[in-house]
VEXSE-583684 format. One record per residue (C-alpha): residue number from 1; residue in three letters; chain; x, y, z. Coordinates in steps of 0.001 Angstrom, whole numbers. Layout:
N
{tordren=NUM	semar=ALA	marvex=A	c1=X	c2=Y	c3=Z}
...
***
This chain:
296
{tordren=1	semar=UNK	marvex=A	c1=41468	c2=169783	c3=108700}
{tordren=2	semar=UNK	marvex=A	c1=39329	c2=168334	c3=105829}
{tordren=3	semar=UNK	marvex=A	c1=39860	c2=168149	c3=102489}
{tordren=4	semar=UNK	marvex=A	c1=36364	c2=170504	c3=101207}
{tordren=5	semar=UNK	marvex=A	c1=38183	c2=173416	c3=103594}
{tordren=6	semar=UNK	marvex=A	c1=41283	c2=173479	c3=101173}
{tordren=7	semar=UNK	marvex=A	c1=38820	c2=173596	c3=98170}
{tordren=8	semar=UNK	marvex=A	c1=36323	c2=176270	c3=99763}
{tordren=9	semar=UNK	marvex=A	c1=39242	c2=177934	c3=100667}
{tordren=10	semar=UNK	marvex=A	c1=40667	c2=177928	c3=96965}
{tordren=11	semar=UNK	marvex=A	c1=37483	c2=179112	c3=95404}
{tordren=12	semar=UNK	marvex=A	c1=36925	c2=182151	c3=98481}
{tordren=13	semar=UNK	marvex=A	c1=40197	c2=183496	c3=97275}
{tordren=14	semar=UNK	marvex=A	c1=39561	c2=183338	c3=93629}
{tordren=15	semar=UNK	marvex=A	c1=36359	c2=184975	c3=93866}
{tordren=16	semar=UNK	marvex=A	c1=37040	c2=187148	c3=97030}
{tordren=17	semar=UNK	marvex=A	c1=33148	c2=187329	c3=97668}
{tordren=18	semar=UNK	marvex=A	c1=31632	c2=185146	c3=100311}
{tordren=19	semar=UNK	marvex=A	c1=28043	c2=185477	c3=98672}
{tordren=20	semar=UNK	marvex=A	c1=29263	c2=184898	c3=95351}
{tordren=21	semar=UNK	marvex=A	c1=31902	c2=181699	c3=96755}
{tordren=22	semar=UNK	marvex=A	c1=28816	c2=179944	c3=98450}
{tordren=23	semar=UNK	marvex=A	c1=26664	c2=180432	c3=95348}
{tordren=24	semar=UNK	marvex=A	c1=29499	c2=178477	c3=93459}
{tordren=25	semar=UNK	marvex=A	c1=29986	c2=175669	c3=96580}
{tordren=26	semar=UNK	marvex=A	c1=26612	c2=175291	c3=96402}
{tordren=27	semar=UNK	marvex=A	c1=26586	c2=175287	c3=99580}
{tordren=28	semar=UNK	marvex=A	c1=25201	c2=178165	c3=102567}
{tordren=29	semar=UNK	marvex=A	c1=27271	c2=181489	c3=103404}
{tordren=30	semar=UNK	marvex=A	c1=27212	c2=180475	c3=107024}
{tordren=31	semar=UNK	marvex=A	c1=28365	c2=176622	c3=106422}
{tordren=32	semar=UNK	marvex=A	c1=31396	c2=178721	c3=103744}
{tordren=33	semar=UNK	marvex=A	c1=32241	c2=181191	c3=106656}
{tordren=34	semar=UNK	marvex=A	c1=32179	c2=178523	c3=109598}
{tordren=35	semar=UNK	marvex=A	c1=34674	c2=176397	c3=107123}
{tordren=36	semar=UNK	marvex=A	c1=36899	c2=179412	c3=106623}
{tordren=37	semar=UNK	marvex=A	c1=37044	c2=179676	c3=110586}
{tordren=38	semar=UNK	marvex=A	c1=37838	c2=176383	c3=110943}
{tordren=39	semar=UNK	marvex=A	c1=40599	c2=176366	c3=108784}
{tordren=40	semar=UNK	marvex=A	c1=42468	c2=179911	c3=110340}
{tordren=41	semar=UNK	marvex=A	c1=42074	c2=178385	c3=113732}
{tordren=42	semar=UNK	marvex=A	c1=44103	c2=175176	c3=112749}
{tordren=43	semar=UNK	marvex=A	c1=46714	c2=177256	c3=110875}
{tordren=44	semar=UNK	marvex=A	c1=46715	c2=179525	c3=113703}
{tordren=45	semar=UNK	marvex=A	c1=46549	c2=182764	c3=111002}
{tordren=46	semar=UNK	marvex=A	c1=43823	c2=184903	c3=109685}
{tordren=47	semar=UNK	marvex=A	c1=44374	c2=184219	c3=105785}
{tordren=48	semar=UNK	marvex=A	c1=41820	c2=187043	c3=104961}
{tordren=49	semar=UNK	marvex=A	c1=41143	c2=190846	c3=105851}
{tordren=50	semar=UNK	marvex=A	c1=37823	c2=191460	c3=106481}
{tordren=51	semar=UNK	marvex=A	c1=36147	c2=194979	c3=106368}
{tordren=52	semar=UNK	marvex=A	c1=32349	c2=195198	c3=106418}
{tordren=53	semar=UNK	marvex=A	c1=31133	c2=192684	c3=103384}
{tordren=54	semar=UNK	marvex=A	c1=35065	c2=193129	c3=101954}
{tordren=55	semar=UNK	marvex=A	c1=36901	c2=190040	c3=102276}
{tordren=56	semar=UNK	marvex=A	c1=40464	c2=190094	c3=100207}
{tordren=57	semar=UNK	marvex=A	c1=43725	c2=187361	c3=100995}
{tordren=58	semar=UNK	marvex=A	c1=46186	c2=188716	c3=103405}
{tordren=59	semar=UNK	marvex=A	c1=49479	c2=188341	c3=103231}
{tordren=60	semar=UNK	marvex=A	c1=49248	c2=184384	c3=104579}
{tordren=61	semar=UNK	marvex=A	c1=46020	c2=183423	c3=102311}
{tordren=62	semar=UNK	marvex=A	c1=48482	c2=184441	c3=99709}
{tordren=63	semar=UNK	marvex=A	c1=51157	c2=182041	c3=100555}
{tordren=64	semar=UNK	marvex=A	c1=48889	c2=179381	c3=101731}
{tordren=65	semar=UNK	marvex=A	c1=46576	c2=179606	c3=98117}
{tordren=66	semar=UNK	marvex=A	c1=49735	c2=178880	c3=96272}
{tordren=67	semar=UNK	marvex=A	c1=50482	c2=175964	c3=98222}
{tordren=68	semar=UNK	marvex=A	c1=46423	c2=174809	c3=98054}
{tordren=69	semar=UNK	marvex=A	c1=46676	c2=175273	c3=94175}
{tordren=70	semar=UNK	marvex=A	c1=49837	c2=172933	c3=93985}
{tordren=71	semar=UNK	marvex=A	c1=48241	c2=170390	c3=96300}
{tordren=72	semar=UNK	marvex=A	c1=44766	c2=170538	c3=94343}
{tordren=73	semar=UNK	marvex=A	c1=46522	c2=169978	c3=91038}
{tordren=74	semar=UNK	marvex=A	c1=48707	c2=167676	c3=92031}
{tordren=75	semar=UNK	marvex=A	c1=45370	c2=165249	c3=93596}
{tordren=76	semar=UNK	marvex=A	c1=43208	c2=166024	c3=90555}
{tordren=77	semar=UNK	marvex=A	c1=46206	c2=164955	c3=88330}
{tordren=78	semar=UNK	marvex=A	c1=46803	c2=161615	c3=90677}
{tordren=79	semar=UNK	marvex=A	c1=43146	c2=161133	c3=90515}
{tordren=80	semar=UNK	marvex=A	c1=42941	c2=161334	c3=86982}
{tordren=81	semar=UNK	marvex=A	c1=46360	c2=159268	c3=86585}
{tordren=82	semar=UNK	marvex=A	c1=44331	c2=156300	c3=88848}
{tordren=83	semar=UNK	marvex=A	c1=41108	c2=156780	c3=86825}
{tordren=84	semar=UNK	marvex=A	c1=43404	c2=155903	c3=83403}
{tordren=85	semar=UNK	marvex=A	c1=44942	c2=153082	c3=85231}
{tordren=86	semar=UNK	marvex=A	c1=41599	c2=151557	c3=85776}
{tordren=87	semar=UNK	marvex=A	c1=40736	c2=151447	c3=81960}
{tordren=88	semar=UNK	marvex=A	c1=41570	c2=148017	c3=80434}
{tordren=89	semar=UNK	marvex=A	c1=42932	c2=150412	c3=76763}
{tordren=90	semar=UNK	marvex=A	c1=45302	c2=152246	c3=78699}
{tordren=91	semar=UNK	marvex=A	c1=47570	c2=152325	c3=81697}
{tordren=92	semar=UNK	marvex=A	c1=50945	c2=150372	c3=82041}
{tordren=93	semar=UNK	marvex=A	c1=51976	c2=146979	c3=82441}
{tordren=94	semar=UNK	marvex=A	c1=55242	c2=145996	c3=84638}
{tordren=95	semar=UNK	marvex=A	c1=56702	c2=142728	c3=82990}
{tordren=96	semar=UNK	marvex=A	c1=59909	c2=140876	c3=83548}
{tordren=97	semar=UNK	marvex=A	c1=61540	c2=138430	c3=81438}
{tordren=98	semar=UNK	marvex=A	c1=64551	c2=136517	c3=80611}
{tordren=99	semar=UNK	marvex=A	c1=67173	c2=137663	c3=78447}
{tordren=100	semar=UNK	marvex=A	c1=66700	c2=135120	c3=75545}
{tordren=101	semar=UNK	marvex=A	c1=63374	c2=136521	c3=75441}
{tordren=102	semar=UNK	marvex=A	c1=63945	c2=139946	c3=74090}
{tordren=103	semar=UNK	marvex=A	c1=65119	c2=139703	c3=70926}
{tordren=104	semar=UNK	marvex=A	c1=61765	c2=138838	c3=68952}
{tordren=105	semar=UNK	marvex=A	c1=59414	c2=137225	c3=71052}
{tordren=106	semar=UNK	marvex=A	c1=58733	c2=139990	c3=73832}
{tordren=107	semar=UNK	marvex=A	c1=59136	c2=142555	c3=71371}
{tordren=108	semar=UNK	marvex=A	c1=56667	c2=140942	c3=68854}
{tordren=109	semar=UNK	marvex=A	c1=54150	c2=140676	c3=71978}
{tordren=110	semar=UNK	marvex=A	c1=54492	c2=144086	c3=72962}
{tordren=111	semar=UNK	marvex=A	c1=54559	c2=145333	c3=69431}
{tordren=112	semar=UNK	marvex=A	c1=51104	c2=142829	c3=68638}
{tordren=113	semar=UNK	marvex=A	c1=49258	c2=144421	c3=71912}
{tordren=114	semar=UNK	marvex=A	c1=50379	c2=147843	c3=71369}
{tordren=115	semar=UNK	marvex=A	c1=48789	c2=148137	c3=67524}
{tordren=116	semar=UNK	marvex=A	c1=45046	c2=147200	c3=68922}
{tordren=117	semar=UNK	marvex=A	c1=46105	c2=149383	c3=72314}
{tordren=118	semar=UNK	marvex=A	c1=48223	c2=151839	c3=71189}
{tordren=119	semar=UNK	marvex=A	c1=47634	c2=154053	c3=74721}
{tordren=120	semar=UNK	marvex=A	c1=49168	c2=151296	c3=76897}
{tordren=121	semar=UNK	marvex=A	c1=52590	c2=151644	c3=78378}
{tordren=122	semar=UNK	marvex=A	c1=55161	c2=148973	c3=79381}
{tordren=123	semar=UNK	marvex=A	c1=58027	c2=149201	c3=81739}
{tordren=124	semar=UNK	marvex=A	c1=60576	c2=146072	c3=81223}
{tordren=125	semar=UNK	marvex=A	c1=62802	c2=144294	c3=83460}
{tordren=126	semar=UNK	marvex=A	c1=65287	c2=142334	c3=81850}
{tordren=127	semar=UNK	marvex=A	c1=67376	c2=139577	c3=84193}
{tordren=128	semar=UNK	marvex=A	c1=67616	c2=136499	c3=85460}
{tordren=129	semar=UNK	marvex=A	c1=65014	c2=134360	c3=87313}
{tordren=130	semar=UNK	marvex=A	c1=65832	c2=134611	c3=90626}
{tordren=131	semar=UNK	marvex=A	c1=65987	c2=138142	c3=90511}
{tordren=132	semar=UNK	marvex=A	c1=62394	c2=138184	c3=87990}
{tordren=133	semar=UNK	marvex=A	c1=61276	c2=136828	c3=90903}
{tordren=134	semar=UNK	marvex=A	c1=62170	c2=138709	c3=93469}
{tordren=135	semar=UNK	marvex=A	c1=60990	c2=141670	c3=91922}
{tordren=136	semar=UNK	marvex=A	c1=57668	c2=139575	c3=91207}
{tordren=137	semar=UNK	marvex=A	c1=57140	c2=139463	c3=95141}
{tordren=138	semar=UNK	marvex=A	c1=57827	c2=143164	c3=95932}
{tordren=139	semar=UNK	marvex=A	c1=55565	c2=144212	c3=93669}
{tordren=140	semar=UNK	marvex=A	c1=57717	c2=145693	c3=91248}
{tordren=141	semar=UNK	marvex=A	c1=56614	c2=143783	c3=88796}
{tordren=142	semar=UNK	marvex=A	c1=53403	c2=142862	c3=87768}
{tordren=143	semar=UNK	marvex=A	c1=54162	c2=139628	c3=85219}
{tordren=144	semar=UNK	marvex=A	c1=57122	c2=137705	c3=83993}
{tordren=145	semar=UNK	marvex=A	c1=57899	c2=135111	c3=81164}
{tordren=146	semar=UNK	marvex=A	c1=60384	c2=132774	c3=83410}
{tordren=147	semar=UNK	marvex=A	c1=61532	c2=129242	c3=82023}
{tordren=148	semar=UNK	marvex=A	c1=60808	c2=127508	c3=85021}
{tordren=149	semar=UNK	marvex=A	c1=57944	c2=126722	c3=87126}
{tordren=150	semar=UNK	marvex=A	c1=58414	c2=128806	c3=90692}
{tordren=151	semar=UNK	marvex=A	c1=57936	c2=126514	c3=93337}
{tordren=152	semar=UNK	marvex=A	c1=56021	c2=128784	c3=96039}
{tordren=153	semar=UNK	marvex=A	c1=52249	c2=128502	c3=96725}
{tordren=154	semar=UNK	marvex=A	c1=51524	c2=131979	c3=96136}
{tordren=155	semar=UNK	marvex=A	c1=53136	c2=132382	c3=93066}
{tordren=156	semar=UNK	marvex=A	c1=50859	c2=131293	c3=89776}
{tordren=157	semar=UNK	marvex=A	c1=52552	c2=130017	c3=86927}
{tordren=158	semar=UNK	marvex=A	c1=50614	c2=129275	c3=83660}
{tordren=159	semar=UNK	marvex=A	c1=52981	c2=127451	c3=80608}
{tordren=160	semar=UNK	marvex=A	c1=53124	c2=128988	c3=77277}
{tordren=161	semar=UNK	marvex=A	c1=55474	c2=127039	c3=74712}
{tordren=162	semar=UNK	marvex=A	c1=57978	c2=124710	c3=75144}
{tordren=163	semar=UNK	marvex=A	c1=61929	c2=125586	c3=73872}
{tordren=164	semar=UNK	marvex=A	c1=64080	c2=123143	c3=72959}
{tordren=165	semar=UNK	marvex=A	c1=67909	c2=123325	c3=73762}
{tordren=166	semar=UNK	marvex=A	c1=70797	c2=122664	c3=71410}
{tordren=167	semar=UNK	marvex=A	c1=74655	c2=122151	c3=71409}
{tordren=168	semar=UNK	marvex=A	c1=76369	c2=124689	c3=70782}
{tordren=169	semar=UNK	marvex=A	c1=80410	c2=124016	c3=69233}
{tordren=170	semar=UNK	marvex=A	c1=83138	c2=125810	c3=68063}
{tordren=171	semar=UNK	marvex=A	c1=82886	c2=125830	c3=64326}
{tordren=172	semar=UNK	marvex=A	c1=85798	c2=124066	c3=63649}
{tordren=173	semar=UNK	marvex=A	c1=85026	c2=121422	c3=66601}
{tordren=174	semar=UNK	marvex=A	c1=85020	c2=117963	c3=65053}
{tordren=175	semar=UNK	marvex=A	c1=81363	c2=117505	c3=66055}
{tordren=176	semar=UNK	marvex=A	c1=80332	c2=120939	c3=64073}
{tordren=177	semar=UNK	marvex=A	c1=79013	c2=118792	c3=60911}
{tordren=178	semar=UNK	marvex=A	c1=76620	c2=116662	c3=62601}
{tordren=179	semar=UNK	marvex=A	c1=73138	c2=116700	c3=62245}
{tordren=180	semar=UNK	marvex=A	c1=72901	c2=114962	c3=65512}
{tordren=181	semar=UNK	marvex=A	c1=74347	c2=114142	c3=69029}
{tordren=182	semar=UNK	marvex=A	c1=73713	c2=112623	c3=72290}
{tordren=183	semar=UNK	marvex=A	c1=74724	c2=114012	c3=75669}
{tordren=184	semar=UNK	marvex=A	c1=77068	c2=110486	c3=75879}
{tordren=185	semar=UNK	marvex=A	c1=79004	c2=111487	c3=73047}
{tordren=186	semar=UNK	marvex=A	c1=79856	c2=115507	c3=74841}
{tordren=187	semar=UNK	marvex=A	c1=79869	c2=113793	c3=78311}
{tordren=188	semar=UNK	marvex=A	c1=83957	c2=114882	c3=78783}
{tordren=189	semar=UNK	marvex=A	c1=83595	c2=118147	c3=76503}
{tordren=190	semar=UNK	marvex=A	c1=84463	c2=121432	c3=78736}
{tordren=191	semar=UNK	marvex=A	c1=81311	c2=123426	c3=79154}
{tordren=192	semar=UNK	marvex=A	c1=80236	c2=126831	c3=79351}
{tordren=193	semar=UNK	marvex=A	c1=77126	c2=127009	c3=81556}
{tordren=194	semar=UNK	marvex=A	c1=74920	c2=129206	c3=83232}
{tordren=195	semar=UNK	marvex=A	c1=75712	c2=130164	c3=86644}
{tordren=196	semar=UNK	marvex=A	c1=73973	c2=127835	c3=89244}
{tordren=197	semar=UNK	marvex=A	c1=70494	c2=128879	c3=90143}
{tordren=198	semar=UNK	marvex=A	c1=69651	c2=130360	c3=86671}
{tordren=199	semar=UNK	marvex=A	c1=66674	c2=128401	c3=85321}
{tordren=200	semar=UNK	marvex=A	c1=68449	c2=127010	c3=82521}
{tordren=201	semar=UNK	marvex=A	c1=71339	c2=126422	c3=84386}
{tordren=202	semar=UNK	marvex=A	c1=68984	c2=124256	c3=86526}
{tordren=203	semar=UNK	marvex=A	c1=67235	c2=122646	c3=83737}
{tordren=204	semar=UNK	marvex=A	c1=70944	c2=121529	c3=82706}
{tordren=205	semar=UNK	marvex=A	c1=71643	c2=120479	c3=85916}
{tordren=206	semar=UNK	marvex=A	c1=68498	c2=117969	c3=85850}
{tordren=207	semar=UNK	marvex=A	c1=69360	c2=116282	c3=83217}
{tordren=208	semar=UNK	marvex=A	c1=72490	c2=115687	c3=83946}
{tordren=209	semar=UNK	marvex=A	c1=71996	c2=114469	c3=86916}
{tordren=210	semar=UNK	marvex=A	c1=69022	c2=112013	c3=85055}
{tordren=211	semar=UNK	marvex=A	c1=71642	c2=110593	c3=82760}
{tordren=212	semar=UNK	marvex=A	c1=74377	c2=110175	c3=85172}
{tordren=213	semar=UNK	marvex=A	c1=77017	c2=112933	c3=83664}
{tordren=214	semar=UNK	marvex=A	c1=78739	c2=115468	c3=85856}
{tordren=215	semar=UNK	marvex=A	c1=79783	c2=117830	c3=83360}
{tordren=216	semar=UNK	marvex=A	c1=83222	c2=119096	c3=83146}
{tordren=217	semar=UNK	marvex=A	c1=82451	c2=122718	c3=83728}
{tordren=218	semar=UNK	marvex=A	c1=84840	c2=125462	c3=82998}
{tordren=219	semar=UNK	marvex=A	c1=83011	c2=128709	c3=82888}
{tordren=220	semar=UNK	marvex=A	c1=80373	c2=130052	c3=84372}
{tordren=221	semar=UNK	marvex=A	c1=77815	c2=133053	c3=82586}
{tordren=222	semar=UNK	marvex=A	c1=75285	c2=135339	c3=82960}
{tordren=223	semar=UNK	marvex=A	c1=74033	c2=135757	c3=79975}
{tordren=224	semar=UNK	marvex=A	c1=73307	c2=133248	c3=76882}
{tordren=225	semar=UNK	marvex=A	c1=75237	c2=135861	c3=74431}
{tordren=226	semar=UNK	marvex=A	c1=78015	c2=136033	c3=76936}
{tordren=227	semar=UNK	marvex=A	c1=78038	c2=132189	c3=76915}
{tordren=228	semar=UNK	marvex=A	c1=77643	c2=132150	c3=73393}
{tordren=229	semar=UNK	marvex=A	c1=81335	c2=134246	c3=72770}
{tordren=230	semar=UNK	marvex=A	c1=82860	c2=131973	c3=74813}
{tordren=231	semar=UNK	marvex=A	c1=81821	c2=129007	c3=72662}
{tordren=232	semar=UNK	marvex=A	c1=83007	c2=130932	c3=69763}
{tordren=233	semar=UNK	marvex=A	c1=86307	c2=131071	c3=70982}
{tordren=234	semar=UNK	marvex=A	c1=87019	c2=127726	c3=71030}
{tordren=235	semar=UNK	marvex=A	c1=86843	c2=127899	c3=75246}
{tordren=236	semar=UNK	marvex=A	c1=84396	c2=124944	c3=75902}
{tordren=237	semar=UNK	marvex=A	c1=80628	c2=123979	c3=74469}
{tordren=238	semar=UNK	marvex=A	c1=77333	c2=124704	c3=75868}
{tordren=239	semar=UNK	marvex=A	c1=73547	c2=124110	c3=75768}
{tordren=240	semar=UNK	marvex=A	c1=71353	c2=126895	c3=74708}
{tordren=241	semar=UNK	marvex=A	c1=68225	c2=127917	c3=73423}
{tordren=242	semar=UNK	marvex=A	c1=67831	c2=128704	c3=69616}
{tordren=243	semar=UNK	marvex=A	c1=67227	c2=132630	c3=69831}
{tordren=244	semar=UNK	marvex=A	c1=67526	c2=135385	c3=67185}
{tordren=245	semar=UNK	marvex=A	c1=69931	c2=137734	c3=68069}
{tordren=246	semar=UNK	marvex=A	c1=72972	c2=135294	c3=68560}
{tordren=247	semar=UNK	marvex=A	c1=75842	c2=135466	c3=66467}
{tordren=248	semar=UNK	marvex=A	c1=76501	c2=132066	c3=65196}
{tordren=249	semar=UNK	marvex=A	c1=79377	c2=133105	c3=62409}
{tordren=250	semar=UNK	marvex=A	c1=81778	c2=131451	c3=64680}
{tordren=251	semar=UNK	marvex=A	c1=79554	c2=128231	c3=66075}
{tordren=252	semar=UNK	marvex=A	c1=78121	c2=125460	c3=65173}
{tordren=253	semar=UNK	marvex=A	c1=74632	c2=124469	c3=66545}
{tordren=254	semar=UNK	marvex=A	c1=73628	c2=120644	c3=66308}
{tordren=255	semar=UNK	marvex=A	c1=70297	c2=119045	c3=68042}
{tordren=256	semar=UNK	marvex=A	c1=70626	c2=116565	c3=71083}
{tordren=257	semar=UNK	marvex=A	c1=69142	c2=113881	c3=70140}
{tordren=258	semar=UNK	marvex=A	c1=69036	c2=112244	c3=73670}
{tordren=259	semar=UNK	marvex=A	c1=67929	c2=112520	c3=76494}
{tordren=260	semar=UNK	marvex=A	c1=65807	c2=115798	c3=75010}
{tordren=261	semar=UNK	marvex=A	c1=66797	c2=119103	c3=75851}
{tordren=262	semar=UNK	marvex=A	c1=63923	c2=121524	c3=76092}
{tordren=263	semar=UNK	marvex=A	c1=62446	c2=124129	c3=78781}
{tordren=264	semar=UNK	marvex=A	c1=58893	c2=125395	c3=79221}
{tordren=265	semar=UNK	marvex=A	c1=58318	c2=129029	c3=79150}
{tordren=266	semar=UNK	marvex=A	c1=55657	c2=130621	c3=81236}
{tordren=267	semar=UNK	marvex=A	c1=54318	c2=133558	c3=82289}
{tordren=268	semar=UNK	marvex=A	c1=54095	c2=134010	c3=86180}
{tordren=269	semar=UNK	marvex=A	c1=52179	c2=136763	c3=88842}
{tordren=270	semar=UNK	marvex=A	c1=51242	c2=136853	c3=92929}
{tordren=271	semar=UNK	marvex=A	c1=48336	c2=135177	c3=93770}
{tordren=272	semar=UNK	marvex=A	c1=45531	c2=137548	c3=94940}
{tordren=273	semar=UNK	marvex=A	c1=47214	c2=140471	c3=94027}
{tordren=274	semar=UNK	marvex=A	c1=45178	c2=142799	c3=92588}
{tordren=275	semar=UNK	marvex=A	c1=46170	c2=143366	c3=88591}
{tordren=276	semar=UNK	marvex=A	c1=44862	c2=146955	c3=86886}
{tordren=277	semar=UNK	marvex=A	c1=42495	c2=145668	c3=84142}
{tordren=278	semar=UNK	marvex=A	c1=44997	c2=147013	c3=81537}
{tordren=279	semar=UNK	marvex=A	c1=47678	c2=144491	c3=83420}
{tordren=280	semar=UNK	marvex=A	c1=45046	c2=141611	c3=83263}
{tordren=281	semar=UNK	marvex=A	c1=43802	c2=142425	c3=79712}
{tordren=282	semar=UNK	marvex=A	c1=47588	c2=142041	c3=78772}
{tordren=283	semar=UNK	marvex=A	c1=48065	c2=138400	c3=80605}
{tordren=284	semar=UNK	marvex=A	c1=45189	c2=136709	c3=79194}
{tordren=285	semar=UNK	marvex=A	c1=46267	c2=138128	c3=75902}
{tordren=286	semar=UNK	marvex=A	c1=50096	c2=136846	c3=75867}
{tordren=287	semar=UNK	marvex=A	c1=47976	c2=133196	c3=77261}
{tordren=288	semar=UNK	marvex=A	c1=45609	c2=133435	c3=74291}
{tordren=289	semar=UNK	marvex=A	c1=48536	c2=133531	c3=71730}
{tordren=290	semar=UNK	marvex=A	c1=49599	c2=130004	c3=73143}
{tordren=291	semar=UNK	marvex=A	c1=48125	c2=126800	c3=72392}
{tordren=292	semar=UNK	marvex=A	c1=47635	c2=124743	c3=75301}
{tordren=293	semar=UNK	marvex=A	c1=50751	c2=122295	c3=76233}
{tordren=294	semar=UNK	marvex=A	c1=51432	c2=119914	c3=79424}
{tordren=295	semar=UNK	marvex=A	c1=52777	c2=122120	c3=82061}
{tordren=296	semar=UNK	marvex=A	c1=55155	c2=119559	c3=82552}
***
C-alpha cells in the first residue's frame, strides 16, 4: 500500500464522483480507479458500491475513511510540527543544567532569548552532572551548562565563565568575621560536601588532594541548598558557589584566599549530532554572552 492510495482514497469519498475526484488529483480516471483497486484488494473489502457511473462508501469505506482522516491529520500535523522545528525563531530547545544554575543565571538566559524569540520553547532538566550527562548521550537532551569538563571524545565542551568557591560557616563560628581564610586554617573543620562524583564535589576533591588535606567529612549532599541548611545548623562547614537563592541569615560566607577555589562553567552537546537550527541558534547565543576565558 502507498501513501497517494490513502489520499485518493480520502478525496473519492468526499466527492463520491470518480470524474470529478480525478479532476481534483489531477491525475487520470483510469490511474484514480486502478488506485482504488489496488487498495480493496490489499484490505481484502470493497469500500465502495458501484452502480453504473454511481460510486457511494459502503459500509467499510465508512469505517476505513475515518481511520484515513485521523491518519492524514495526524501526518500533516507531524509534518507541519517538523517544518516549525526546522525554523531557527521557533521550535524547542532541550537543556540541562546544574542546580546552582537556576536561580538567575539560566532563567536570565532563557528570559534574554525568549524576548527577541518569543515562539521558542524550552524543556529543562535540572540535576546533577553525571546524570546531565547521561541524559546528554541518550539524546534527551540537547545542551547542558555542567561545571566540569566531560572527559569523553565525543562529547564537546566549550567554557563560559569561571565561579569562584567560598567557605561557608555557621554564623556564630569563630571564623564568621573574617574577610579571609586559607584551606590550612579549616584543614580539621567537619565538612559538608557534595556526594562523590558531583562536579563540585570533584573539584573539592582536587584540591585537596593538591594541598595535601584529607578533609574530615561528615555529611554528604545532593544539593548546594541542602548543604547549605546543614551549615546553618552548626553541623560542619562547606565550600560552595556564591548563588542567589541561598539563605545566608544563618551563615557566614568568607573567601579562600589559598589555594583558589573556583570552577569553570560550560556548556556541553554530542559531537555530530545533528542540532535543529532553533537548538544551534540558542548555543551560539548563550557562547556569545561570554567573553572568552582559558578553558582551563
Amino acid at each position: 500500500m502507498e501513501w497517494e492510495q490513502l489520499e485518493y482514497f480520502q478525496t473519492l469519498a468526499r466527492i463520491q464522483h470518480v470524474t470529478k475526484a480525478a479532476e481534483t488529483l489531477s491525475i487520470t480516471q483510469p490511474a484514480l480507479s486502478r488506485s482504488i483497486v489496488r487498495l480493496e484488494n490489499y484490505l481484502g473489502v470493497p469500500l465502495f458500491d458501484r452502480q453504473g457511473r454511481s460510486i457511494t462508501l459502503n459500509k467499510y469505506g465508512e469505517r476505513f475513511l475515518k481511520r484515513v482522516d485521523s491518519i492524514i491529520k495526524e501526518f500533516t500535523e507531524g509534518r507541519e510540527e517538523i517544518q516549525s522545528l526546522l525554523q531557527p525563531d521557533q521550535g524547542e530547545v532541550s537543556l540541562g543544567f546544574l542546580h546552582t544554575l537556576g536561580t538567575t543565571i539560566v532563567p536570565n538566559l532563557i528570559g534574554a532569548f525568549k524576548d527577541q524569540y518569543p515562539n521558542v520553547h524550552f524543556q529543562l532538566n535540572q540535576s546533577h552532572s553525571n546524570q546531565l550527562l547521561d541524559k546528554l548521550r541518550s539524546g534527551e537532551l540537547d545542551l547542558c551548562l555542567l561545571a566540569s569538563f566531560p572527559v569523553e571524545s565525543n562529547i564537546m565542551w566549550k567554557p563560559l565563565w569561571k565561579e569562584e568557591l567560598f567557605l561557608f560557616l555557621p554564623k556564630h563560628h569563630v571564623l564568621a568575621t573574617r574577610q579571609e581564610i586559607t584551606l590550612n586554617e579549616i584543614a580539621h573543620e567537619p565538612f559538608v560536601l557534595m556526594k562523590e562524583g558531583f562536579a563540585l564535589r570533584v573539584t573539592m576533591d582536587h584540591i585537596f588532594e593538591q594541598v595535601n588535606i584529607t578533609p574530615n567529612i561528615v555529611f554528604e549532599g545532593e544539593e548546594a541548598a541542602t548543604i547549605a541548611g546543614f551549615v546553618a545548623a552548626g553541623l560542619g562547614v562547606s565550600i560552595l558557589p556564591d548563588f542567589k537563592g541561598l539563605d545566608q541569615t544563618n551563615i557566614a560566607k568568607v573567601r579562600i584566599s589559598w589555594p583558589r577555589f573556583e570552577r569553570i562553567v560550560g556548556v556541553s552537546w554530542i559531537e555530530g549530532k545533528y542540532l535543529s537550527p532553533v537548538t544551534e541558534n540558542f548555543k551560539q547565543y548563550i557562547i556569545n554572552q561570554f567573553p572568552q576565558i582559558d578553558s582551563i
